[in-house]
LUMDRENTOR-257459 format. One record per residue (C-alpha): x, y, z. Coordinates in pm, whole numbers, padded with zeros to 5 digits, always signed. Example, Ala and Ser with C-alpha at 12.3 -4.5 7.8 and 13.67 -1.06 7.14 Angstrom:
<atoms>
+01230-00450+00780+01367-00106+00714
</atoms>
This chain:
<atoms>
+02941-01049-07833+03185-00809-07670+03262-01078-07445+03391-01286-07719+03610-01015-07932+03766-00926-07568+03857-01299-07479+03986-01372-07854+04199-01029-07835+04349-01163-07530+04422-01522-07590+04536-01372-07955+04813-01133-07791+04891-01393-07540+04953-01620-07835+05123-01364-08034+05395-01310-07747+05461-01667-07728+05515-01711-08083+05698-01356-08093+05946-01486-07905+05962-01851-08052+06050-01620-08347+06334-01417-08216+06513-01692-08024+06479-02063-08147+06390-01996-08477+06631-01829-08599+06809-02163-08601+06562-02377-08831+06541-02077-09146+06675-01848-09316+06670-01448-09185+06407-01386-09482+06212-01620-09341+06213-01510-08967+06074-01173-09122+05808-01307-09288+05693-01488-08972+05743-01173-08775+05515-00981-09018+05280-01238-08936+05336-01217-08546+05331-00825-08622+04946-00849-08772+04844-01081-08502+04910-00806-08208+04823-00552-08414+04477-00721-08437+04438-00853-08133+04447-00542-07972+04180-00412-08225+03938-00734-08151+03989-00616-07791+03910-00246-07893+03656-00348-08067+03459-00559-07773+03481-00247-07547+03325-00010-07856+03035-00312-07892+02966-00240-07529+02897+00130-07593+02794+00111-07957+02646-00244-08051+02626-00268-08406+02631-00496-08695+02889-00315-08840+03086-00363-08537+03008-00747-08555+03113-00753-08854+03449-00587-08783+03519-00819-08508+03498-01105-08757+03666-00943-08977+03968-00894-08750+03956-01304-08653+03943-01404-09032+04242-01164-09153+04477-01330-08817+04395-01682-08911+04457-01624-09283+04733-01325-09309+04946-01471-09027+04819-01810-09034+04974-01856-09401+05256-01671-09309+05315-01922-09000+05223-02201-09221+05491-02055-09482+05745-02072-09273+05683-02387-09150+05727-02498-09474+06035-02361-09510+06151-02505-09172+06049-02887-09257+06158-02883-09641+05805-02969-09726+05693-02983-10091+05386-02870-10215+05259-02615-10001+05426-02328-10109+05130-02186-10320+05000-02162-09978+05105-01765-09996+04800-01692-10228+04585-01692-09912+04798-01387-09714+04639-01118-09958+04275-01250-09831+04339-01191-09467+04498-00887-09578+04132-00812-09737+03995-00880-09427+04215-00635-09205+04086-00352-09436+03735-00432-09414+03767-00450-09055+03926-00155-09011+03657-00033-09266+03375-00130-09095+03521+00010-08730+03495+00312-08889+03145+00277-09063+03007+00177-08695+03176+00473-08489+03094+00737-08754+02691+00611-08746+02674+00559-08353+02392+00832-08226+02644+00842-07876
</atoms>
């Protein structure tokens, strides 16, 4: 399992500085300011997260636990749907599309799941007999 949170942390952060600086350079052209910022908070989260998927695999090594599982998954679910929505958002914005704009109901979720995650990181260090 660590295996898996360490290789989605990476490829997550690697992603994260691509779209990073997608964000500061080229898209500043397609959308408005307010909407650069809401697709940096969203390229924010991602690194933020990433890193904590890849802290998490090397804790899983030491302290394997379903609570540390579970915070892996945790972390995976809140990037797709906190900055996924947010990325999705802005394309939106970018292309003029109609009908997708609700689409921001779903940020709050992956929010959710960045708690938990965070929650349950805590949960499995705290009951760890190492």
């Amino acid at each position: 399992m660590h295996k898996r949170y360490l290789t989605a942390g990476a490829l997550l952060g690697g992603l994260g500085v691509i779209l990073g600086a997608f964000g500061a350079h080229k898209l500043k052209e397609m959308v408005p300011p307010e909407t650069v910022g809401t697709f940096q908070t969203g390229v924010q989260y991602q690194m933020y997260h990433a890193i904590a998927l890849v802290f998490t695999g090397i804790l899983y090594e030491r302290f394997a636990s379903g609570a540390l599982r579970w915070a892996g998954i945790c972390f995976g679910l809140g990037i797709l749907l906190f900055s996924g929505s947010l990325y999705v958002l802005t394309l939106v914005k970018a292309t003029d599309t109609v009908g997708l704009s609700k689409l921001g109901i779903i940020t709050p979720f992956g929010g959710s799941f960045f708690i938990a995650g965070w929650l349950l990181l805590a949960v499995a260090v705290s009951r760890s007999r190492k």
